[in-house]
C-alpha positions in Angstrom: -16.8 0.7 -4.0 -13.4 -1.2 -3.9 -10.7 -0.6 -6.3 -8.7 -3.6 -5.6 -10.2 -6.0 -8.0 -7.0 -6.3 -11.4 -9.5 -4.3 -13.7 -10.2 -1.6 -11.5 -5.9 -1.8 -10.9 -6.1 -0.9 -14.1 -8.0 1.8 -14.3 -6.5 3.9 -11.6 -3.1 3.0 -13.4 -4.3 5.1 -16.3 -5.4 7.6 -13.9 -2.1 8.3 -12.1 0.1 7.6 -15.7 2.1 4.9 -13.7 1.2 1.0 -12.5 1.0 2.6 -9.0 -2.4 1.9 -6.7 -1.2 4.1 -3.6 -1.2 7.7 -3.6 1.7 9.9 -4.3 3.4 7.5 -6.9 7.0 8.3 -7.1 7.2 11.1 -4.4 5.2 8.8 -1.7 8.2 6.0 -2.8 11.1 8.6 -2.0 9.7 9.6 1.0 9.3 6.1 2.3 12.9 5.1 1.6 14.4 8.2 3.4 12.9 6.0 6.5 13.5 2.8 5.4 17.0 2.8 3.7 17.0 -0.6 2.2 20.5 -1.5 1.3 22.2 -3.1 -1.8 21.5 -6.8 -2.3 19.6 -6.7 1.0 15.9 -9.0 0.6 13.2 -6.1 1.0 9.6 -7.7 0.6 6.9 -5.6 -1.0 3.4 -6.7 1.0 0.9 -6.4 -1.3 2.8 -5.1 -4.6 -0.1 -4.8 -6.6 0.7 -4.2 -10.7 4.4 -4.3 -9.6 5.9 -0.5 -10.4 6.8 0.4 -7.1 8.7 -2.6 -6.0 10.5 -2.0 -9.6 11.2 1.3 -8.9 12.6 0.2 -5.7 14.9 -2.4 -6.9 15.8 0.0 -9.2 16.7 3.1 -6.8 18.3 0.7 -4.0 19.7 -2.2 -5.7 18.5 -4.6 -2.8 16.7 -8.1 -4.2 12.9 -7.0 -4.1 10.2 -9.8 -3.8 6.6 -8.6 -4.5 3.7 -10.6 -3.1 0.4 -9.9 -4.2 -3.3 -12.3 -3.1 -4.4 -11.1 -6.8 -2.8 -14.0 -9.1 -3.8 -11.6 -12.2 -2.0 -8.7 -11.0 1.1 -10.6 -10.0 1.2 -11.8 -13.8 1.0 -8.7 -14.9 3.9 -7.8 -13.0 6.0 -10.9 -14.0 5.5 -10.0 -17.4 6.3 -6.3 -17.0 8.7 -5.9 -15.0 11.2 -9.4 -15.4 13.6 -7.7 -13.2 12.3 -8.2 -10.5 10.4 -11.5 -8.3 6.4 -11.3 -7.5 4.7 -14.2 -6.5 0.6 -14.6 -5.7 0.6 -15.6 -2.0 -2.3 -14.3 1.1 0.3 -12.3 3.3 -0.5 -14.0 6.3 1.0 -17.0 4.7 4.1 -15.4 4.5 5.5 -17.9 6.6 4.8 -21.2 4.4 6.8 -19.7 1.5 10.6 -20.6 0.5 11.5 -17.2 0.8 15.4 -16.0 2.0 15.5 -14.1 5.4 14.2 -10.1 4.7 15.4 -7.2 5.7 13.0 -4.4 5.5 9.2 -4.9 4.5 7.1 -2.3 3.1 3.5 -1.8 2.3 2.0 1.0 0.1 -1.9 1.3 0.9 -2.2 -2.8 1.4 -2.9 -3.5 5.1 -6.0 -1.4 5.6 -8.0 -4.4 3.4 -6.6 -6.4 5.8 -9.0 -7.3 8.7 -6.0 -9.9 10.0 -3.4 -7.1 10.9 -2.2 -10.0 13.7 -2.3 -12.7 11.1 0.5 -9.7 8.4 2.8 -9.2 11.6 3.3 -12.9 12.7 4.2 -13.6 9.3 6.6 -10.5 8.9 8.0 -11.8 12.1 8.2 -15.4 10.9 10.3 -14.6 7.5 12.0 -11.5 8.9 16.0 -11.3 10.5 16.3 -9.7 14.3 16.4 -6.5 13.5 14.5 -6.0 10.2 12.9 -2.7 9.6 9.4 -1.9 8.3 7.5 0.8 6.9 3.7 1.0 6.7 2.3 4.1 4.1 -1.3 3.8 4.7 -4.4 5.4 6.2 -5.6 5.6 9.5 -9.1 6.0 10.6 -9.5 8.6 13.0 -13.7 8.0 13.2 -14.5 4.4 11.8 -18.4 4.9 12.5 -18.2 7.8 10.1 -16.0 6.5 7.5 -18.0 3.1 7.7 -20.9 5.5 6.7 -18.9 7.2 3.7 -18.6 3.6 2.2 -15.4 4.7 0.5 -13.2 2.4 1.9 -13.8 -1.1 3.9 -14.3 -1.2 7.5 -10.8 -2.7 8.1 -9.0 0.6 8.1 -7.1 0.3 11.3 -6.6 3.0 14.1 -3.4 4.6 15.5 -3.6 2.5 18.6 -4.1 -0.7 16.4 -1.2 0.0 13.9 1.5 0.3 17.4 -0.2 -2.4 19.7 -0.7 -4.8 16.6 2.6 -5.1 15.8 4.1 -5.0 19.1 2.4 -8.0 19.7 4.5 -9.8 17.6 8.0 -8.1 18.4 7.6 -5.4 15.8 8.7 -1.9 18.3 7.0 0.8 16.5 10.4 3.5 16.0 7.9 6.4 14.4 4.8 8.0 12.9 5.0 10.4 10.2 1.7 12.5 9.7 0.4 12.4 6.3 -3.2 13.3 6.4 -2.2 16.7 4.5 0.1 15.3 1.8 -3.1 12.8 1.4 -5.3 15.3 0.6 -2.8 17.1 -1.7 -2.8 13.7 -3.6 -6.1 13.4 -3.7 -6.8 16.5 -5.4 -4.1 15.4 -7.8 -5.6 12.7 -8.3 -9.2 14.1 -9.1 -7.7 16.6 -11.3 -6.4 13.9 -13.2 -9.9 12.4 -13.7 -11.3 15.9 -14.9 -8.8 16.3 -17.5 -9.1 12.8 -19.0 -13.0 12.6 -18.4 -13.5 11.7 -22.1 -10.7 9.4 -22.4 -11.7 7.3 -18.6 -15.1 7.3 -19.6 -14.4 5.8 -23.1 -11.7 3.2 -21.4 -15.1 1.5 -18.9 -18.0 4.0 -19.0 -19.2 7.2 -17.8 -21.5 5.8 -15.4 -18.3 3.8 -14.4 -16.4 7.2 -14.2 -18.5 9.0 -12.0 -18.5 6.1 -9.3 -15.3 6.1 -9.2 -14.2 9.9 -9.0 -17.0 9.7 -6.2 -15.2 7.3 -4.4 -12.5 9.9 -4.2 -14.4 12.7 -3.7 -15.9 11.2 -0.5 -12.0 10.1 0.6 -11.0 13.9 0.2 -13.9 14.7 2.0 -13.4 12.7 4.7 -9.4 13.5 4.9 -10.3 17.4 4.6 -13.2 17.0 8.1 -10.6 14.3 10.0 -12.4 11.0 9.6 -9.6 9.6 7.9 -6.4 10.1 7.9 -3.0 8.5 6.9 0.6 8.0 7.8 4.1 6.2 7.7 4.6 3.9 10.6 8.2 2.4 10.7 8.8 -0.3 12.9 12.1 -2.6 14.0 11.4 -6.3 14.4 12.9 -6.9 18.3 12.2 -9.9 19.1 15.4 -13.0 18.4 
C-alpha cells in the first residue's frame, strides 16, 4: 500500500507524535544538517515537504528562508495553515524550473524521491533553480534487490539504486560529495515506529479502522523485514551542483 495520499499523511503523523512522513523525525533532521549546513537567510528548498514540520523545524534551527514544495495541494494547505512561518507551495518537482522561485542554496529531500520514477526530470530542475555551487542532501532508501522488494509490495517500484542516485545526478552537474550508510539506523526507526503502533493499537484503530491498522503496521513489518535481510536499504547522499 502507499502512504502518500494527505489521509494516510495523517495517520502516520499521529503515529510518529509529529507532522513528519520520513523516518527518524527530529534526529534524521539533525543528522541531515550536520551535512548540509544551510546558512542564515540562505533559500534552502524542501522537495517534497509533505505536512510541512520538517521544513519548519528547519527554518527554525537555521534561520535560512525555507520554501516547501509539495505535488499534494491538500498537504501543502495544511502546511500553510500550520506553520505561517514559513512558504510551501503545490508544484510536481520536476517543474521546479517554471516557478518564480529566488536562486537556492541547498535542497533537501526527506523520503520523497524514491516515488519519483523521473529522478532525471528532480535533478534538471534542481539544476535549473539552483546557484553554482549549491549543496544537496537526499535521506532516502536505496534498493539493494528491486525484483525482491517489487515482490514485498511495500513500497513502489521507483526506489532507485546506489548506481542510479550518483549517475542520475551527475548527469545534470550534481557531483555526488558522499554516502552515509543508514540501512541500520532504518531499521532502528522502524522498530520505533512499530512500537509506536502497538502501544496506541486502540487509539489507531478507532482513528480509521482495525482492518485499516493492520495493513498498515504490515506495510512496515514487511519494510523492516526487508531492511533486516538487505533488500532495501537507505542513506544520505549529498551532492554539490558543479556545473556554471
Amino acid at each position: 500500500m502507499t502512504m502518500n495520499s494527505f489521509a494516510n499523511k495523517e495517520y502516520l503523523a499521529r503515529i510518529r507524535g509529529g507532522d513528519f512522513a520520513h523516518p527518524g523525525e527530529e534526529e534524521a533532521i539533525d543528522l541531515v544538517l550536520s551535512y548540509l549546513r544551510p546558512r542564515s537567510g540562505e533559500t534552502v528548498l524542501d522537495a517534497g515537504c509533505g505536512r510541512g514540520a520538517t521544513a519548519d523545524a528547519i527554518r527554525k534551527k537555521t534561520s535560512a528562508d525555507v520554501i516547501g514544495v509539495d505535488l499534494d495541494a491538500q498537504s501543502i494547505g495544511y502546511a500553510k495553515a500550520t506553520y505561517p512561518g514559513t512558504r510551501f507551495e503545490a508544484a510536481d518537482i520536476t517543474m521546479l524550473g517554471e516557478m518564480a522561485l529566488p536562486k537556492i542554496g541547498a535542497i533537501y529531500a526527506f523520503n520523497s524521491l524514491y516515488a519519483c520514477a523521473d529522478l532525471d526530470g528532480c535533478f534538471s530542475a534542481f539544476r535549473r533553480i539552483s546557484n553554482a555551487g549549491a549543496r544537496a542532501g537526499v535521506f532516502d532508501y536505496i534498493a539493494y534487490d528491486a525484483d525482491a522488494l517489487a515482490d514485498s509490495n511495500c513500497l513502489p517500484s521507483s526506489v532507485h539504486t546506489t548506481a542510479e542516485m550518483r549517475q542520475i545526478p551527475e548527469r545534470h552537474g550534481w557531483a555526488c560529495t558522499g554516502i552515509v550508510n543508514l540501512d541500520l539506523d532504518y531499521a532502528i526507526w522502524y522498530r520505533r515506529f512499530l512500537s509506536r503502533m502497538d502501544e496506541n493499537r486502540a487509539m489507531l484503530s478507532a482513528v480509521r479502522t482495525p482492518d485499516f491498522f493492520d495493513e498498515v503496521r504490515k506495510t512496515y513489518a514487511d519494510m523492516l523485514r526487508c531492511l533486516e535481510q538487505g533488500t532495501l536499504g537507505a542513506a544520505l547522499h549529498t551532492y554539490v551542483h558543479v556545473d556554471a
